[in-house]
N, C-alpha and C positions, 0 to 999 in steps of 0.2 A: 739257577736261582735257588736248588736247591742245597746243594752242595755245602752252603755257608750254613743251614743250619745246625749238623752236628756237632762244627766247632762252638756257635753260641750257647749250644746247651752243654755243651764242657764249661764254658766260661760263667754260664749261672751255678750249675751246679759249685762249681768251685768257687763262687762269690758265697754261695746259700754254706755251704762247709765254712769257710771263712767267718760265716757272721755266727753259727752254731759255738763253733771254737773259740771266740772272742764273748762267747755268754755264758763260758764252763765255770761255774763259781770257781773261787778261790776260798783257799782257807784263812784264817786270821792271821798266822804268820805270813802267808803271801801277800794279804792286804797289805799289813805293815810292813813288809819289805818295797810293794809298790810303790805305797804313800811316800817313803822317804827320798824326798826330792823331786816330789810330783808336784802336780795342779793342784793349788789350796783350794778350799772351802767345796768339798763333796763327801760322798759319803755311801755305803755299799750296803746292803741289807742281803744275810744272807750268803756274802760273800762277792755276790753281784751288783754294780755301781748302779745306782739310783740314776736314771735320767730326766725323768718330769718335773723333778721339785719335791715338797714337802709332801708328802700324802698320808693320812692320820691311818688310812684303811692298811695301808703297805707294811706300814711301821706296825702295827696290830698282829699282822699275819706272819711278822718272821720271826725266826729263832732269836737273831743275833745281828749286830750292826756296827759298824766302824762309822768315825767322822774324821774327816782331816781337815782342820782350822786355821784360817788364819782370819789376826783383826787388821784392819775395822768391818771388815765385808763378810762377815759368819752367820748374819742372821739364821738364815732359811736352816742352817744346820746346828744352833742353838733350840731354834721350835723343836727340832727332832731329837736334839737330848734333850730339852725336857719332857715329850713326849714318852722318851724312851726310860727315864725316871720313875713317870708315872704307872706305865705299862710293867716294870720290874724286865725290861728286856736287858741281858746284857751288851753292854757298850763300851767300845775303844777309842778314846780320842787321840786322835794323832798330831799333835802338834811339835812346833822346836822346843816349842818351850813353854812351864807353866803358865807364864805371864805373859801370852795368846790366849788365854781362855779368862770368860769375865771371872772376877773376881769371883765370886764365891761355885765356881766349878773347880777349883785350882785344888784343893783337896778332894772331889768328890770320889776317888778311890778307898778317901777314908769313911764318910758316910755312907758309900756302899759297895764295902768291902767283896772281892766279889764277883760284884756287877759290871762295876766301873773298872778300866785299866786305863793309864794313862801311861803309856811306853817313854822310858829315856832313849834317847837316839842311839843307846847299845847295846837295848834290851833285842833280845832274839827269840826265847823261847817266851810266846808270851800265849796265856790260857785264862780262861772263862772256869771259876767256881761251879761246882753244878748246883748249891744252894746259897742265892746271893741274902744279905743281912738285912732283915725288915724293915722299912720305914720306921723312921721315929715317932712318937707320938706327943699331942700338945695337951697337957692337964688345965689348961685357962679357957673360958669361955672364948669361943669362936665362930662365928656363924654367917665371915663375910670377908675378903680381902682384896687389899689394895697394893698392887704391885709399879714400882714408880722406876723412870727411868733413871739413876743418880750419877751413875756413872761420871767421873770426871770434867764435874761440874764445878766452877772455882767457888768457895766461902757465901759470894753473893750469890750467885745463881741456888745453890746449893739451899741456900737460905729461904729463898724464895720460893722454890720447891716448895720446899716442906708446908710454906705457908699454903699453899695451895693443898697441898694431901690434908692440910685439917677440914680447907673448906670441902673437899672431897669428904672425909671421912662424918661432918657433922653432916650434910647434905643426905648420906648415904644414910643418919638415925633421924634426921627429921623426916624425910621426904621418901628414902626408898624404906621405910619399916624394919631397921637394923638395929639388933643392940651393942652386938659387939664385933662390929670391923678391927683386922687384922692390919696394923702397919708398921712396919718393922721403922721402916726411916724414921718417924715418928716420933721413935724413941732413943733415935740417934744425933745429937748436937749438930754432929761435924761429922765426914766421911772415915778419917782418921778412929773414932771411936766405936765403928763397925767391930763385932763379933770375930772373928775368926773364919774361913771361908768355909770351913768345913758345919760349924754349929749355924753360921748364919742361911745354908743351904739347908741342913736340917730341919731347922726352923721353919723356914720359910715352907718347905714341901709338907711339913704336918698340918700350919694354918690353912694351907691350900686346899688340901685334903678332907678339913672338916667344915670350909666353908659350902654355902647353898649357892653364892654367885660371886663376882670378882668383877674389878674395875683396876684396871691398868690406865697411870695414866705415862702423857710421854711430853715434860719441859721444853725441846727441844726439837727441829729437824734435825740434829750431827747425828751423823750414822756412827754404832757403838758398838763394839762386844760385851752389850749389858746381859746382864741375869737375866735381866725382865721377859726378854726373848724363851728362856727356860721355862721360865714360870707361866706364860701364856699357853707355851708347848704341852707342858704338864695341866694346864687346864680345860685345853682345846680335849686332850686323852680322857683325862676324869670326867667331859661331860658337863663343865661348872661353866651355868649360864653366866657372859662376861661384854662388858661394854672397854673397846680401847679409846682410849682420848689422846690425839694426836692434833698437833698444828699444822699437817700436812701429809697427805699419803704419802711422797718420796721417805717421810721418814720410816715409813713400816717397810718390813722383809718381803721379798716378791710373794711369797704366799699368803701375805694377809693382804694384800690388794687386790685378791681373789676372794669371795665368796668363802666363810668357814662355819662349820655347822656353831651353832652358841655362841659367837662374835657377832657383837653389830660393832663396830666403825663410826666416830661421832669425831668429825672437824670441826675444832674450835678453832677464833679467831684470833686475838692478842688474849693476854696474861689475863688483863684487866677484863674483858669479857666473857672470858672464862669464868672469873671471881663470880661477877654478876649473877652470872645464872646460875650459877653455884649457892647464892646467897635469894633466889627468888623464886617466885611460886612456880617454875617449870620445871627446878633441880631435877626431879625425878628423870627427864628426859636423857639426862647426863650420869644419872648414878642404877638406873634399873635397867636390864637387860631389858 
């Protein structure tokens, strides 16, 4: 009986080596040589792949972070670049191509030079700045922002959006005590008339930055490789007490269906009741953290 155990403790031992060897970081060039033609939508901190999910604390505590994307299913690694935005950690997205990554991430090497790399599929030697380019800053009153899902939504839907981020945005100076909410869509007609990806990220992370709280809202259950996901990330990191308004949990990233420190989670029902209570003496419950 006994005989058989110093084979099993060869075989642990060699299982316990095994798993030691398979958790040796990698460098960034080995990330991105892994990544190409890997498992989309993960992501490495440190060198070593993340396997929990999204954690604000993880993300806080390391050097340096790779993501590999693909859409429509990038949420959980959107929160972590924008987490990773707000933190000033440098970051690699790994994707085929620009246009996998939502819209206004698609230049973020240019807003932070640096920081961000975004590898072409022939790039090889690829390296991290040791001093990445400061955040921009906003000269306009700011003291509250609204982050909206827009994402390719057609003329109507898009329309109708917007109609609702006013009721949002008046809701948030009658009822939550704001003077000046932040909404970029707002001030945009039609999706066509957006910014540039790289000013309109700018942008968007300076009002983020000098707001006190944030309201995200979400049109739609269609799962998206939107911003919005960024911009949550970046405000879950900053700290910025935040209400999401969704039609349904299936539409949020598996990490927001989890408990997040500063997010409360508010499911509304149709468009139309939404408006209501948007327009009535409860607002507050839907615009103040």
């Amino acid at each position: 009986m006994l005989s058989g155990r110093p084979a099993q403790l060869v075989i642990l031992l060699l299982w316990l080596l095994a798993l030691c060897v398979g958790a040796e970081p990698l460098s960034l060039g080995q990330v991105v040589e892994e990544a190409r033609g890997g498992v989309y939508n993960r992501y490495w901190l440190d060198g070593v792949e993340a396997e929990e999910g999204f954690s604000l604390d993880q993300i806080a505590r390391c050097q340096w972070l790779a993501l590999q994307l693909d859409h429509p299913q990038a949420e959980d690694g959107l929160l972590v670049a924008g987490a990773a935005l707000a933190l000033n950690k440098p970051s690699a997205y790994l994707v085929m191509g620009r246009e996998q990554l939502p819209y206004f991430l698609r230049q973020a090497d240019k807003v932070r030079p640096g920081q961000v790399l975004i590898p072409g599929p022939s790039d090889r030697n690829v390296a991290f700045e040791t001093v990445p380019a400061p955040l921009a800053t906003l000269d306009r009153p700011v003291d509250s922002f609204i982050g909206s899902l827009m994402s390719n939504l057609n003329n109507f839907e898009y329309g109708e959006a917007r109609l609702h981020l006013q009721a949002i945005q008046e809701a948030m100076v009658r009822a939550g005590g704001r003077k000046a909410p932040y909404c970029e869509a707002l001030n945009v007609a039609k999706p066509a008339d957006f910014d540039s990806p790289a000013k309109a990220l700018a942008l968007d992370l300076a009002a983020l930055r000098k707001s006190e709280n944030c309201v995200f809202y979400l049109y739609d259950s269609k799962s998206r490789p939107s911003g919005i996901w960024v911009e949550v990330g970046a405000a879950l990191a900053w700290n910025k007490p935040s209400v999401l308004l969704t039609p349904s949990l299936e539409a949020l990233p598996p990490a927001l269906r989890r408990p997040q420190p500063n997010l409360r989670v508010v499911v509304y029902q149709t468009h139309q009741h939404l408006i209501h209570q948007l327009q009535s003496d409860t607002a507050h419950a839907l615009v103040v953290p």
